[in-house]
N, C-alpha and C positions, 0 to 999 in steps of 0.2 A: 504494500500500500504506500503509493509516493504520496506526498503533500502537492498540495498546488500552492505553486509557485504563487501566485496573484496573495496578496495578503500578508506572504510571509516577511518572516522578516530574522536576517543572520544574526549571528554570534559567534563566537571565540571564545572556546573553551579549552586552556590548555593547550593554547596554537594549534586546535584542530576547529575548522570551520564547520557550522553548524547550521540549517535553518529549523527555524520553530512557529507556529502558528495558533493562534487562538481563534478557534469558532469566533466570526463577528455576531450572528444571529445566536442565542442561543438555540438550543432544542425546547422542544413542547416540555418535557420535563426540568430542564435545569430554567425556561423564563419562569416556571409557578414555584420555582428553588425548592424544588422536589427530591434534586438528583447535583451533584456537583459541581461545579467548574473543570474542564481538562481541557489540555494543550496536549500537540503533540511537539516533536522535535525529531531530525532527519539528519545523517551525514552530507555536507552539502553539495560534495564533488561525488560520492558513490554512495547514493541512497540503497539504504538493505532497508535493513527492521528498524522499522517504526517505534518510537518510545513514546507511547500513549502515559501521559503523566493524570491522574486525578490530585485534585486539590484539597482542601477541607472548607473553601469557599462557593458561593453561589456564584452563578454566571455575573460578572460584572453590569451586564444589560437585561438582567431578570425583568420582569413583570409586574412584580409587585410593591419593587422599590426596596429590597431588602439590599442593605450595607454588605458592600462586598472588595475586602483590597484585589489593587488591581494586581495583576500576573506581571513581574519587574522580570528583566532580565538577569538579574543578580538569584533570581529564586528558579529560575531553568535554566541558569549554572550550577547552581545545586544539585537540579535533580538531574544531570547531566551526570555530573560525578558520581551521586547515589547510583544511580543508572550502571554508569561503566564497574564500579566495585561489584554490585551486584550480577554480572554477567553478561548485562548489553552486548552486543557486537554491531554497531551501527553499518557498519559496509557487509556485513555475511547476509545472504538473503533469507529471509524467514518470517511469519507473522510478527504482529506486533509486540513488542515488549512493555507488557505494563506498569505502572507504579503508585500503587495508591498511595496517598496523604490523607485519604478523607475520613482518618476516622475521629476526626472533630465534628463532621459537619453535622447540622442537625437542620434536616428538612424542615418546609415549612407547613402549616396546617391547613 
């Protein structure tokens, strides 16, 4: 699964270049902050596995107006790094690689 290009936006992580993108629209579940905020993030010269990151925040453009910090790039160099220790391989091709954060999050009613 490659990211589309249109939206995204690089990084440098460790002198290896990165792209990363955030849903603009949320989904029907994360506008009613049912369901979490995720990004994913891409090798930027040889895309493999995808590193679907979950957050512990609501979609920033939720629906109902619920407070939600925004996705910094200082915090998917993070999970870039958590990512690679835990066994990423960004250039190997393969489904996505996951990594939840969200188990802060607490839907809304």
């Amino acid at each position: 699964m490659a990211l589309v290009r249109k939206g995204s936006r690089r990084i440098i992580v460790d002198g290896t270049v990165y792209r990363w993108r955030l849903r603009g629209r949320p989904t029907y579940f994360q506008g009613l902050a049912w369901s979490p905020c995720s990004f994913a993030v891409e090798h930027a010269d040889t895309p493999g596995m995808t590193l679907v990151v979950t957050t512990d925040q609501p979609h920033p453009s939720n629906w109902i107006g619920r407070e939600a910090e925004p996705v910094l790039p200082s915090g998917v160099a993070a999970a870039v790094r958590l990512a690679l220790r835990e066994g990423w391989t960004p250039t190997a091709p393969g489904s996505a690689f996951h990594l939840g954060h969200s188990a802060g999050f607490i839907p809304s009613n």
